[in-house]
LUMMAR-201966 format. One record per atom (N, C-alpha, C): residue number from 0; atom name; x, y, z. Coordinates in nm, 3 decimals, decimal comma, padded with zeros to 5 digits. Example, Ala and Ser with C-alpha at 12.3 -4.5 7.8 and 13.67 -1.06 7.14 Angstrom:
% residues 2
+-----+----+---------+---------+---------+
:   i : at :    east :   north :      up :
+-----+----+---------+---------+---------+
:   0 :  N :  01,319 : -00,569 :  00,780 :
:   0 : CA :  01,230 : -00,450 :  00,780 :
:   0 :  C :  01,320 : -00,330 :  00,780 :
:   1 :  N :  01,285 : -00,225 :  00,708 :
:   1 : CA :  01,367 : -00,106 :  00,714 :
:   1 :  C :  01,290 :  00,003 :  00,787 :
+-----+----+---------+---------+---------+
END
This chain:
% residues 131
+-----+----+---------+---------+---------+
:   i : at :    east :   north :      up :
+-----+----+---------+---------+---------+
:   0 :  N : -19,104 :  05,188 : -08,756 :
:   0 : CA : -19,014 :  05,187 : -08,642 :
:   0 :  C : -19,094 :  05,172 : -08,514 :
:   1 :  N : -19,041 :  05,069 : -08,433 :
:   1 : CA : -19,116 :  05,058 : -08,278 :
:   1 :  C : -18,996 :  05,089 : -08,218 :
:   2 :  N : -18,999 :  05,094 : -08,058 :
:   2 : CA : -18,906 :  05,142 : -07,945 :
:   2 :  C : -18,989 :  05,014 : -07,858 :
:   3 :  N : -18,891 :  04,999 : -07,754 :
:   3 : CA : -18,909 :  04,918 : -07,641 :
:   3 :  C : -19,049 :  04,990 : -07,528 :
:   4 :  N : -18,986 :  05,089 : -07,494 :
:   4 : CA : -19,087 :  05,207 : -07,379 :
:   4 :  C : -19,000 :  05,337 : -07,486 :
:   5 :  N : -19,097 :  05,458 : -07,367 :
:   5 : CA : -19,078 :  05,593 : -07,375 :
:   5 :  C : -19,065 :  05,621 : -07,204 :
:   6 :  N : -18,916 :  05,694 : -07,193 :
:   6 : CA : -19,002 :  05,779 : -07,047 :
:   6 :  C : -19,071 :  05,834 : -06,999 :
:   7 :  N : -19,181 :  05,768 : -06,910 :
:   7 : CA : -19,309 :  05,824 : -06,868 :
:   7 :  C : -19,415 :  05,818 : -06,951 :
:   8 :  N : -19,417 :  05,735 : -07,056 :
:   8 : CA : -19,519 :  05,767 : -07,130 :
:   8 :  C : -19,528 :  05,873 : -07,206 :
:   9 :  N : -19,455 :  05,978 : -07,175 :
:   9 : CA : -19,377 :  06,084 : -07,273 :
:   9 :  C : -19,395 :  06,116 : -07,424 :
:  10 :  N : -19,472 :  06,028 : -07,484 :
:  10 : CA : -19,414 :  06,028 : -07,638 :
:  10 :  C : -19,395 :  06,145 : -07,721 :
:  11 :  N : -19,473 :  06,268 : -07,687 :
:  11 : CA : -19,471 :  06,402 : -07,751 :
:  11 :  C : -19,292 :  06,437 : -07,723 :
:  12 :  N : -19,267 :  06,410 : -07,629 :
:  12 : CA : -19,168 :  06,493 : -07,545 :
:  12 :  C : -19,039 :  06,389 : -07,597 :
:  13 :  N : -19,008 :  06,280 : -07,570 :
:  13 : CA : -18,943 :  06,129 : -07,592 :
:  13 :  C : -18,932 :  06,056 : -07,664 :
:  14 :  N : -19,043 :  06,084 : -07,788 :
:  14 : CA : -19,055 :  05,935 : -07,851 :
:  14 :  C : -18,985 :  05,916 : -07,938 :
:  15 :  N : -19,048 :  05,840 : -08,018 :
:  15 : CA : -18,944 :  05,784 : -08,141 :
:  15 :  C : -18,909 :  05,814 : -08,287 :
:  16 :  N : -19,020 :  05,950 : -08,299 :
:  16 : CA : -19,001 :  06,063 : -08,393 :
:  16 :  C : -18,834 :  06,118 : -08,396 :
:  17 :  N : -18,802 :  06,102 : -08,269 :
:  17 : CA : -18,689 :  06,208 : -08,262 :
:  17 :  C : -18,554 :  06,148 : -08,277 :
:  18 :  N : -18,570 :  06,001 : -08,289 :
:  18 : CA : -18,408 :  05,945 : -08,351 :
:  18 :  C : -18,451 :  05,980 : -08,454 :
:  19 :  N : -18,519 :  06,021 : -08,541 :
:  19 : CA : -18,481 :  06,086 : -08,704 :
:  19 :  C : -18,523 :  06,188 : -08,774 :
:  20 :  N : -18,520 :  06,313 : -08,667 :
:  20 : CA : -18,557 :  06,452 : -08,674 :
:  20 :  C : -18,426 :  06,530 : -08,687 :
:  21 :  N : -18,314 :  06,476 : -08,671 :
:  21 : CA : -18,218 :  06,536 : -08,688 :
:  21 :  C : -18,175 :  06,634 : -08,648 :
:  22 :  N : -18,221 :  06,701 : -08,500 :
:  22 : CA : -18,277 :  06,789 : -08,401 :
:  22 :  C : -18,140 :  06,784 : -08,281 :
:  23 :  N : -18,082 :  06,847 : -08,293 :
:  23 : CA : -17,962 :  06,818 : -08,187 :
:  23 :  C : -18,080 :  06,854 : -08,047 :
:  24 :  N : -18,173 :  06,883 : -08,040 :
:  24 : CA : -18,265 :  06,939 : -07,887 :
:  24 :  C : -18,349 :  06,829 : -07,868 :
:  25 :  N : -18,417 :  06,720 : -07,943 :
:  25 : CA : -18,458 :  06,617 : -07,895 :
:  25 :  C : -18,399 :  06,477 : -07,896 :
:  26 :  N : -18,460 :  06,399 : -07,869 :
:  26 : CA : -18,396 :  06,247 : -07,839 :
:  26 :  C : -18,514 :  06,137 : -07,799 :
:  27 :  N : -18,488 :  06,013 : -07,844 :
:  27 : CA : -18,595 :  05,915 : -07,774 :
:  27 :  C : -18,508 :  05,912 : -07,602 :
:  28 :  N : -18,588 :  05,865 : -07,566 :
:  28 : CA : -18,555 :  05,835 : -07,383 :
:  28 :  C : -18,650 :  05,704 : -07,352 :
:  29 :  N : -18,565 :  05,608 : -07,315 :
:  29 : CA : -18,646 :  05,501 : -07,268 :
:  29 :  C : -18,707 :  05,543 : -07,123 :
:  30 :  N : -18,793 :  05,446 : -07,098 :
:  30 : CA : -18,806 :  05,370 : -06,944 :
:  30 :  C : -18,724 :  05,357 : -06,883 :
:  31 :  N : -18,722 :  05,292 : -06,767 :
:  31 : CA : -18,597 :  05,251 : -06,676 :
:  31 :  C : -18,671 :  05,057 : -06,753 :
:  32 :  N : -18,545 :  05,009 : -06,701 :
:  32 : CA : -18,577 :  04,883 : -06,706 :
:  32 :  C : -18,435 :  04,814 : -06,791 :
:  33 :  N : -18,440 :  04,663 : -06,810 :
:  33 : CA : -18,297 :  04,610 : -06,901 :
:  33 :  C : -18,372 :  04,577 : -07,012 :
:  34 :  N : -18,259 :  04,606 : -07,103 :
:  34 : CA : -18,289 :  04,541 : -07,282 :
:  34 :  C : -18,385 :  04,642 : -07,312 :
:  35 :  N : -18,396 :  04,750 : -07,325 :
:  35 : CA : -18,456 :  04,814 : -07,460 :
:  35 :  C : -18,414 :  04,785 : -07,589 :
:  36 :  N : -18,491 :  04,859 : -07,661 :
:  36 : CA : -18,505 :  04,824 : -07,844 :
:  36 :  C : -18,534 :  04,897 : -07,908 :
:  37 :  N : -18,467 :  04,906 : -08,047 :
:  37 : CA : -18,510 :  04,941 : -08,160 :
:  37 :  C : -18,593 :  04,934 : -08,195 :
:  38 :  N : -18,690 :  04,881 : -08,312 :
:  38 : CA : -18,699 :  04,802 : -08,434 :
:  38 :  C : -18,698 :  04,903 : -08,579 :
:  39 :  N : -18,601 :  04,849 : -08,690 :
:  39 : CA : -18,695 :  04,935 : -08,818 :
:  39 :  C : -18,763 :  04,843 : -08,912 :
:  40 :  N : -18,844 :  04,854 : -08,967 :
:  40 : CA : -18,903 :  04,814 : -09,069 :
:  40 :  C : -18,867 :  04,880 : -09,176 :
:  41 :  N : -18,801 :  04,837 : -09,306 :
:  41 : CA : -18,758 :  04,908 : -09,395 :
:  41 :  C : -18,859 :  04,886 : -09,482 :
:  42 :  N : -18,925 :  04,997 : -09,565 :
:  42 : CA : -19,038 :  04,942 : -09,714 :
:  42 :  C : -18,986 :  04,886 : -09,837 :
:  43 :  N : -18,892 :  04,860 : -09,825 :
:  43 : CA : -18,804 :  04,752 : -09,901 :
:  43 :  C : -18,704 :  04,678 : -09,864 :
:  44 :  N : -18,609 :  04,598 : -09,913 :
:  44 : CA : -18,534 :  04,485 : -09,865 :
:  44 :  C : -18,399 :  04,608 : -09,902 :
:  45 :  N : -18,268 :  04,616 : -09,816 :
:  45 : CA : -18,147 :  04,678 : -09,817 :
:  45 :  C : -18,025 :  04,611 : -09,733 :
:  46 :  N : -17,982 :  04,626 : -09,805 :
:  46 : CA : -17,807 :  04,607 : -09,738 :
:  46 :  C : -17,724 :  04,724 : -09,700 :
:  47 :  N : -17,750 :  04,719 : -09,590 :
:  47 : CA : -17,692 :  04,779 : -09,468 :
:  47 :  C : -17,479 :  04,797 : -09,441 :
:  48 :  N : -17,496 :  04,911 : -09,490 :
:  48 : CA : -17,369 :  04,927 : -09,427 :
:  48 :  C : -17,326 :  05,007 : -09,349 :
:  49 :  N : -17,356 :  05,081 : -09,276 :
:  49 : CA : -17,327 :  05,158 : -09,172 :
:  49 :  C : -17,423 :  05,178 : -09,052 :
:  50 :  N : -17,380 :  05,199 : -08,968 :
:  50 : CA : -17,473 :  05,241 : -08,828 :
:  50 :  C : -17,456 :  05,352 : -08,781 :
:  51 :  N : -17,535 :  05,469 : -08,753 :
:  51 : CA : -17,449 :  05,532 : -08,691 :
:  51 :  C : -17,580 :  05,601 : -08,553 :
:  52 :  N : -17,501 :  05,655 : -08,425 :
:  52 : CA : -17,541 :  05,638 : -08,341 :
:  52 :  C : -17,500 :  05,749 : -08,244 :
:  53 :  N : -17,583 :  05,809 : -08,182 :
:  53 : CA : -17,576 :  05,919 : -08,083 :
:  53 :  C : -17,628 :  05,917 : -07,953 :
:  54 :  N : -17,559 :  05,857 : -07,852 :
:  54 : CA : -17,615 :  05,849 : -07,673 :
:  54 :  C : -17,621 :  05,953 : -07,643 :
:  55 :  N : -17,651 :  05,996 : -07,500 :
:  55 : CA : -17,604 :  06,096 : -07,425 :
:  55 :  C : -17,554 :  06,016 : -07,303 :
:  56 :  N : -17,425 :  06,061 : -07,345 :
:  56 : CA : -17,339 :  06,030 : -07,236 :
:  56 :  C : -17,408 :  05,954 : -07,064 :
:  57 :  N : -17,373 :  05,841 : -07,051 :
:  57 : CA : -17,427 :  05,813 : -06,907 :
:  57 :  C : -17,543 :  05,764 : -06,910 :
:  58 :  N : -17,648 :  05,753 : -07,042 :
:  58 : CA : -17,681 :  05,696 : -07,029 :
:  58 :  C : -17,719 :  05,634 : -07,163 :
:  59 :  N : -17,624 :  05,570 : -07,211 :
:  59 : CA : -17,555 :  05,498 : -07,345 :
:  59 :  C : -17,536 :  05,319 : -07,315 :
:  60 :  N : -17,544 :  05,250 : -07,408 :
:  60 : CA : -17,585 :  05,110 : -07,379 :
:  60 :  C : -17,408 :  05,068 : -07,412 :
:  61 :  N : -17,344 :  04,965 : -07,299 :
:  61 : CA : -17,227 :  04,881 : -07,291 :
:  61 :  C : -17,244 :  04,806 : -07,426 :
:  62 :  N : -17,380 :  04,686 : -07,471 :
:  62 : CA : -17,370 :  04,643 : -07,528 :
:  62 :  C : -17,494 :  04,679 : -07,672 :
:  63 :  N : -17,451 :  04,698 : -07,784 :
:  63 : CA : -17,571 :  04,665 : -07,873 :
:  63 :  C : -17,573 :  04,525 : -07,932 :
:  64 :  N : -17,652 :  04,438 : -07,928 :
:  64 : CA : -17,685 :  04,343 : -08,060 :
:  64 :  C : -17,768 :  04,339 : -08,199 :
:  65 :  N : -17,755 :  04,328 : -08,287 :
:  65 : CA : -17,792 :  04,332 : -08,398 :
:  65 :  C : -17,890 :  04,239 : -08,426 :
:  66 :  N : -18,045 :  04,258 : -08,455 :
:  66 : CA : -18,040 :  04,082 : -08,555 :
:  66 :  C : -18,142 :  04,182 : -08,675 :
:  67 :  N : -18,170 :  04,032 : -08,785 :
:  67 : CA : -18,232 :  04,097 : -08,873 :
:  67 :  C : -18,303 :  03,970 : -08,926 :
:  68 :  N : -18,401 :  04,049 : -09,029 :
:  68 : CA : -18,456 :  03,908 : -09,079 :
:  68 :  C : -18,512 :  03,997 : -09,239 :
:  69 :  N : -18,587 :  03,917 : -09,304 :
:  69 : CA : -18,653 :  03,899 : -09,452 :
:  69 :  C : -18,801 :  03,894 : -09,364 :
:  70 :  N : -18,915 :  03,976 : -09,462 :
:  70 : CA : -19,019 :  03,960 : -09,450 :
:  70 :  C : -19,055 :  03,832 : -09,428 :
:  71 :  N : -19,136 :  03,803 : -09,296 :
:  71 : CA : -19,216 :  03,666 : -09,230 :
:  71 :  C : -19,098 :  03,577 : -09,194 :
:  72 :  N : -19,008 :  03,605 : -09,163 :
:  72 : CA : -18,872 :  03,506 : -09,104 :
:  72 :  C : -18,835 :  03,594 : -08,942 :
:  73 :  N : -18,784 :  03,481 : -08,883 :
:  73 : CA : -18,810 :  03,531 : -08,744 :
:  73 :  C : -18,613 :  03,591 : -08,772 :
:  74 :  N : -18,640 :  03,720 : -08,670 :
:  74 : CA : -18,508 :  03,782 : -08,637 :
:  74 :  C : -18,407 :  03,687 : -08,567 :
:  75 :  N : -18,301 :  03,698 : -08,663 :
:  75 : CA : -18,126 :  03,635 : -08,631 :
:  75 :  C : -18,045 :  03,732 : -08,599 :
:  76 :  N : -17,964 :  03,668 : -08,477 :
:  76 : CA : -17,851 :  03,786 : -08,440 :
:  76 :  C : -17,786 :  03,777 : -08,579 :
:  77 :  N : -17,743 :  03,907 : -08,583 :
:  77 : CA : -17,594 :  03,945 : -08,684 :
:  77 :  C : -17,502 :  03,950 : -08,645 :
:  78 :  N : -17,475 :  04,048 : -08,506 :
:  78 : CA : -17,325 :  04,088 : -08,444 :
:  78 :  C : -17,389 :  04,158 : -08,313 :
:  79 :  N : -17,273 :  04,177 : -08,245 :
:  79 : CA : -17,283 :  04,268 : -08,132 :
:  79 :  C : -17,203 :  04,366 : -08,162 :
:  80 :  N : -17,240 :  04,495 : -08,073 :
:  80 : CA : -17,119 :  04,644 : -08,112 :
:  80 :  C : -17,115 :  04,682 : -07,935 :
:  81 :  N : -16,947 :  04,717 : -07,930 :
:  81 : CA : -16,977 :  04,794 : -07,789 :
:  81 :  C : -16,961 :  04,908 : -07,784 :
:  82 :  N : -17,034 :  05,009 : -07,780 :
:  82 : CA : -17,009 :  05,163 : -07,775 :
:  82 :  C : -16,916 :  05,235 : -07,729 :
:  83 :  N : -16,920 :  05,315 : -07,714 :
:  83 : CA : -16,847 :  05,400 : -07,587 :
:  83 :  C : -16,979 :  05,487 : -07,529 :
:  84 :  N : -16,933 :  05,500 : -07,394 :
:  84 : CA : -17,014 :  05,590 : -07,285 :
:  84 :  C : -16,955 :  05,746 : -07,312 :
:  85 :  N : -17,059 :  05,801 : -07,461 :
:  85 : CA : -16,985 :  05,939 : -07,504 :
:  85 :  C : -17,105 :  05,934 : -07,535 :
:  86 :  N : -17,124 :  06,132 : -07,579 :
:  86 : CA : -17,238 :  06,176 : -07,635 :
:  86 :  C : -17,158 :  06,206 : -07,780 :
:  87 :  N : -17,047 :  06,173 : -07,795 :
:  87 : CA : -17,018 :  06,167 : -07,961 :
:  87 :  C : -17,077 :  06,068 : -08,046 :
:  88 :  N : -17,118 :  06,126 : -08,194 :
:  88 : CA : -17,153 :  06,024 : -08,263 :
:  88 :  C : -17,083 :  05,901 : -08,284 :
:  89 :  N : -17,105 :  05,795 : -08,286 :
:  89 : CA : -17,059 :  05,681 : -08,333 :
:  89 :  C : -17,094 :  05,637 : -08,478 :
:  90 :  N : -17,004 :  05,550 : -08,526 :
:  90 : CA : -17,024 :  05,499 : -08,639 :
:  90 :  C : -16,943 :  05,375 : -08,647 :
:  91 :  N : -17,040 :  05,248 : -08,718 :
:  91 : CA : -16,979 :  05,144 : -08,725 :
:  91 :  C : -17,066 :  04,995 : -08,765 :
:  92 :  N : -17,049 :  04,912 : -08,824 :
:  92 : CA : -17,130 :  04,802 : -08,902 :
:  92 :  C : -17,026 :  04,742 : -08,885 :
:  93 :  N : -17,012 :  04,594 : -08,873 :
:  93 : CA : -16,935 :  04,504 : -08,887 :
:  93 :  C : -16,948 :  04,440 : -09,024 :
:  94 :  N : -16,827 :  04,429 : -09,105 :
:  94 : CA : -16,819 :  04,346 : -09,233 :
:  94 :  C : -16,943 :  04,277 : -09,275 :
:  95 :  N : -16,945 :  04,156 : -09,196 :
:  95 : CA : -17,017 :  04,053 : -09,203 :
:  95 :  C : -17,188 :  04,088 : -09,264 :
:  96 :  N : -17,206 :  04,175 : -09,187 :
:  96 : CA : -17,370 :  04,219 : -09,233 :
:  96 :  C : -17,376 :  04,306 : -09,365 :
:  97 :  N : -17,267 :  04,366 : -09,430 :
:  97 : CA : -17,298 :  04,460 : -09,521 :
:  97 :  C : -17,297 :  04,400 : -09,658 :
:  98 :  N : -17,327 :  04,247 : -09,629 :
:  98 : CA : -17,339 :  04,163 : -09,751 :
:  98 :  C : -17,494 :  04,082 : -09,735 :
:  99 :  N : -17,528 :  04,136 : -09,578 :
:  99 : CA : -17,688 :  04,060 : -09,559 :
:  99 :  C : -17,809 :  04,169 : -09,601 :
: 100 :  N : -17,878 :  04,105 : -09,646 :
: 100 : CA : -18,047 :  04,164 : -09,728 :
: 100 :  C : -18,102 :  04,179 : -09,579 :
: 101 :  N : -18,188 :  04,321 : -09,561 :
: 101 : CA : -18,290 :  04,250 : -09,442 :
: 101 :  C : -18,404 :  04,366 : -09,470 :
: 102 :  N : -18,510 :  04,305 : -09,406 :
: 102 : CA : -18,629 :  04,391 : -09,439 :
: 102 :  C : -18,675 :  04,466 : -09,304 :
: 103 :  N : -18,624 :  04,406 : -09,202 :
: 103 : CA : -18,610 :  04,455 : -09,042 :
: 103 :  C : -18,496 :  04,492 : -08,982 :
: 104 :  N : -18,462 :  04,538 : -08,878 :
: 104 : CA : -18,326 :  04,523 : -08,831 :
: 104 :  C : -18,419 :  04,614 : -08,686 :
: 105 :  N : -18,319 :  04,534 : -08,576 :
: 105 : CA : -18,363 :  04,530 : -08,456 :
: 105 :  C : -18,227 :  04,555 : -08,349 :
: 106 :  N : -18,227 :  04,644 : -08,314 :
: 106 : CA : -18,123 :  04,696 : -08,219 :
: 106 :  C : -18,138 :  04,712 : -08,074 :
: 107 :  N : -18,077 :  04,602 : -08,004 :
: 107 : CA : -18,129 :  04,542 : -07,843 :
: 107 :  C : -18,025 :  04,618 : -07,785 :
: 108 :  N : -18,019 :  04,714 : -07,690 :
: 108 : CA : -17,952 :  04,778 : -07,556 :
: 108 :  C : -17,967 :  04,698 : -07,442 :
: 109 :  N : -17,867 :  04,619 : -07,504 :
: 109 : CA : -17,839 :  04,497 : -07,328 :
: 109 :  C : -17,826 :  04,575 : -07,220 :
: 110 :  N : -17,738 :  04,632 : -07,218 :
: 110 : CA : -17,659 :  04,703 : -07,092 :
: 110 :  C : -17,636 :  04,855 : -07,111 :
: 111 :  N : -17,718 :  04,897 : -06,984 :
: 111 : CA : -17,730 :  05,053 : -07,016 :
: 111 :  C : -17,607 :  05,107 : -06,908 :
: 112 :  N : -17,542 :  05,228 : -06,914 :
: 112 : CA : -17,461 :  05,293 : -06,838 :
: 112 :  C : -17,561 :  05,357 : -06,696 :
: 113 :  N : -17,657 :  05,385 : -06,769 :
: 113 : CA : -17,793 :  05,459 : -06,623 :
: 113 :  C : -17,799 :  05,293 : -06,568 :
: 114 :  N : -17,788 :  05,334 : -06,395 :
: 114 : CA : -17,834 :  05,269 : -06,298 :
: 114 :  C : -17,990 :  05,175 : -06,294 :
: 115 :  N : -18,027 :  05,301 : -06,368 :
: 115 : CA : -18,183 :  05,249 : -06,399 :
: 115 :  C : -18,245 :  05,165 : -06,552 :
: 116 :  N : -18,136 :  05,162 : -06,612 :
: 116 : CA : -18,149 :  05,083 : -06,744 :
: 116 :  C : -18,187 :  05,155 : -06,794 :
: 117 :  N : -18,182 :  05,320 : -06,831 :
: 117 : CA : -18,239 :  05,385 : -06,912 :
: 117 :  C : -18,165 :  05,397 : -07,045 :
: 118 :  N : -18,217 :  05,431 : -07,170 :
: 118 : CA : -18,110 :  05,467 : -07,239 :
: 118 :  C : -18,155 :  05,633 : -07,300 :
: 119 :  N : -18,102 :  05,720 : -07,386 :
: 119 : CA : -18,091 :  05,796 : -07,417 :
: 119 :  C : -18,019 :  05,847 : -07,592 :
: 120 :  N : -18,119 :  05,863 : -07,686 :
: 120 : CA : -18,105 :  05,810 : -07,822 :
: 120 :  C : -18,141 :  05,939 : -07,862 :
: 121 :  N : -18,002 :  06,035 : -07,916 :
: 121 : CA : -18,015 :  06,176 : -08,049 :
: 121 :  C : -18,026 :  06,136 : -08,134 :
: 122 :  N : -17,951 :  06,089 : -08,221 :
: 122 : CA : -17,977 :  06,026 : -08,345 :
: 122 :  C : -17,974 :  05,899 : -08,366 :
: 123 :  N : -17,989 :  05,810 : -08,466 :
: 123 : CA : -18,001 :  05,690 : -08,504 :
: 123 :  C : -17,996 :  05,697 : -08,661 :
: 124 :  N : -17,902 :  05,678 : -08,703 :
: 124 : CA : -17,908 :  05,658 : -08,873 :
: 124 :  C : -17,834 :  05,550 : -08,917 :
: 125 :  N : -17,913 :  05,470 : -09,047 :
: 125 : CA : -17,905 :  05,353 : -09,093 :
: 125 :  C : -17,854 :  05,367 : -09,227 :
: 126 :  N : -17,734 :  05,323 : -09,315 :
: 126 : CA : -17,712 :  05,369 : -09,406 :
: 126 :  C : -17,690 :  05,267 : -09,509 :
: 127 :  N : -17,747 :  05,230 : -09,605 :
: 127 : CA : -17,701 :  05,141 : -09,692 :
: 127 :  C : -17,794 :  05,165 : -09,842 :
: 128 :  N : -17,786 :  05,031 : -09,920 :
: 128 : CA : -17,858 :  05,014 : -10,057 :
: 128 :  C : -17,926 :  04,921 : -10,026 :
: 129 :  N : -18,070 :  05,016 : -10,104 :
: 129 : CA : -18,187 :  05,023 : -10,134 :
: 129 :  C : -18,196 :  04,867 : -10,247 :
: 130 :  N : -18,262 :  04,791 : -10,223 :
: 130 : CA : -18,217 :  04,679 : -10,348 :
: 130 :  C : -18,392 :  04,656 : -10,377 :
+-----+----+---------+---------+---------+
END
Protein backbone atom coordinates (compact mmCIF):
# COMPACT_ATOMS: atom_id res chain seq x y z
CA UNK A 1 0.00 0.00 0.00
CA UNK A 2 1.31 3.66 -0.96
CA UNK A 3 -0.67 7.04 -0.05
CA UNK A 4 -0.31 10.21 -2.07
CA UNK A 5 1.38 12.53 1.11
CA UNK A 6 1.01 12.34 4.94
CA UNK A 7 0.28 15.53 6.96
CA UNK A 8 3.40 17.10 7.74
CA UNK A 9 5.39 14.41 7.16
CA UNK A 10 3.67 12.87 10.12
CA UNK A 11 3.89 9.25 9.34
CA UNK A 12 4.11 7.85 13.02
CA UNK A 13 1.13 10.03 13.85
CA UNK A 14 -0.86 9.91 10.03
CA UNK A 15 0.26 7.39 8.01
CA UNK A 16 -0.88 4.66 6.23
CA UNK A 17 -0.66 1.94 8.88
CA UNK A 18 -3.81 3.33 10.18
CA UNK A 19 -6.45 2.77 7.31
CA UNK A 20 -6.01 -0.87 8.53
CA UNK A 21 -5.53 -0.85 12.25
CA UNK A 22 -8.97 -0.85 12.83
CA UNK A 23 -8.42 1.82 15.58
CA UNK A 24 -11.46 4.12 15.79
CA UNK A 25 -8.38 6.86 17.41
CA UNK A 26 -6.22 6.87 14.33
CA UNK A 27 -6.53 7.70 10.65
CA UNK A 28 -4.26 8.43 7.53
CA UNK A 29 -4.39 12.41 6.96
CA UNK A 30 -3.17 13.71 3.79
CA UNK A 31 -1.30 16.93 2.82
CA UNK A 32 -3.16 19.79 1.66
CA UNK A 33 -3.10 19.73 -2.04
CA UNK A 34 -5.77 18.13 -5.08
CA UNK A 35 -6.01 14.39 -6.04
CA UNK A 36 -4.64 12.34 -3.32
CA UNK A 37 -4.37 8.48 -3.44
CA UNK A 38 -4.57 5.26 -2.48
CA UNK A 39 -2.73 2.50 -3.91
CA UNK A 40 -3.08 -1.41 -2.85
CA UNK A 41 -1.05 -3.95 -4.07
CA UNK A 42 -2.74 -7.18 -3.47
CA UNK A 43 -0.14 -10.54 -3.13
CA UNK A 44 -2.43 -12.14 -5.32
CA UNK A 45 -4.89 -11.46 -8.15
CA UNK A 46 -8.87 -10.87 -6.47
CA UNK A 47 -12.16 -9.85 -7.37
CA UNK A 48 -13.29 -7.20 -5.56
CA UNK A 49 -16.60 -6.70 -4.29
CA UNK A 50 -17.06 -4.28 -1.86
CA UNK A 51 -15.48 -0.99 -0.69
CA UNK A 52 -15.87 0.21 2.28
CA UNK A 53 -14.85 3.57 3.64
CA UNK A 54 -14.57 5.94 6.63
CA UNK A 55 -13.92 10.06 6.23
CA UNK A 56 -14.08 12.37 8.85
CA UNK A 57 -16.57 14.45 8.14
CA UNK A 58 -15.35 17.82 6.26
CA UNK A 59 -12.80 16.53 5.20
CA UNK A 60 -14.07 13.57 2.92
CA UNK A 61 -13.49 13.47 -0.94
CA UNK A 62 -16.84 14.69 -3.42
CA UNK A 63 -15.36 12.40 -5.84
CA UNK A 64 -13.56 8.83 -5.72
CA UNK A 65 -12.28 7.11 -8.96
CA UNK A 66 -11.39 3.68 -9.22
CA UNK A 67 -8.82 2.13 -11.63
CA UNK A 68 -7.09 -1.16 -11.56
CA UNK A 69 -4.82 -3.22 -13.42
CA UNK A 70 -3.05 -7.04 -13.62
CA UNK A 71 0.55 -7.28 -12.75
CA UNK A 72 2.85 -5.02 -15.38
CA UNK A 73 -0.39 -3.46 -17.14
CA UNK A 74 -0.83 0.15 -16.69
CA UNK A 75 -3.97 1.24 -14.34
CA UNK A 76 -7.67 1.61 -16.07
CA UNK A 77 -10.41 3.58 -14.63
CA UNK A 78 -13.22 1.19 -13.41
CA UNK A 79 -15.88 3.65 -12.01
CA UNK A 80 -16.27 6.67 -10.05
CA UNK A 81 -18.18 6.72 -6.40
CA UNK A 82 -19.53 9.93 -4.79
CA UNK A 83 -19.48 9.82 -1.10
CA UNK A 84 -21.18 11.64 1.28
CA UNK A 85 -19.50 14.43 3.48
CA UNK A 86 -20.17 12.05 6.79
CA UNK A 87 -17.89 10.44 9.24
CA UNK A 88 -20.25 7.33 8.78
CA UNK A 89 -18.96 4.33 7.25
CA UNK A 90 -19.67 3.90 3.72
CA UNK A 91 -20.05 0.99 1.67
CA UNK A 92 -20.28 0.38 -1.94
CA UNK A 93 -18.60 -1.25 -5.36
CA UNK A 94 -20.31 -0.80 -8.46
CA UNK A 95 -21.54 -4.08 -10.34
CA UNK A 96 -19.32 -3.71 -13.10
CA UNK A 97 -15.95 -4.32 -11.21
CA UNK A 98 -17.01 -7.30 -9.05
CA UNK A 99 -16.49 -9.43 -12.14
CA UNK A 100 -12.84 -7.65 -12.78
CA UNK A 101 -9.43 -9.61 -11.60
CA UNK A 102 -6.92 -6.95 -10.38
CA UNK A 103 -3.65 -7.21 -8.73
CA UNK A 104 -3.68 -3.28 -7.84
CA UNK A 105 -6.45 -1.06 -7.22
CA UNK A 106 -5.89 2.65 -6.88
CA UNK A 107 -8.28 5.05 -5.24
CA UNK A 108 -7.90 8.89 -6.52
CA UNK A 109 -9.69 11.70 -4.10
CA UNK A 110 -10.48 14.21 -6.83
CA UNK A 111 -12.30 16.54 -4.75
CA UNK A 112 -11.82 17.03 -1.16
CA UNK A 113 -14.58 18.81 1.15
CA UNK A 114 -11.29 20.66 3.19
CA UNK A 115 -10.56 23.99 1.55
CA UNK A 116 -7.13 22.79 1.53
CA UNK A 117 -7.53 19.48 -0.38
CA UNK A 118 -6.94 17.56 2.58
CA UNK A 119 -8.47 14.33 3.08
CA UNK A 120 -9.00 12.36 6.23
CA UNK A 121 -9.08 8.30 6.10
CA UNK A 122 -10.38 5.87 9.52
CA UNK A 123 -10.80 3.03 7.81
CA UNK A 124 -10.39 1.65 4.38
CA UNK A 125 -11.49 -1.96 3.74
CA UNK A 126 -11.41 -3.95 0.56
CA UNK A 127 -13.50 -6.97 0.36
CA UNK A 128 -13.59 -9.67 -2.11
CA UNK A 129 -12.13 -13.32 -3.50
CA UNK A 130 -8.90 -14.28 -3.23
CA UNK A 131 -8.45 -16.21 -6.77
Amino acid sequence: RRVSSVLNRDVKQFGKQHLFDGSEETCWNSDQGTSQWVTLDFPQPVKVSQLHIQFQGGFSSRLCTLEGCRTGEELVKISELYPQDSHAMQISFPRMVEETVLDKLRITFGSSTDFFGRIVVYHLGVLGERL
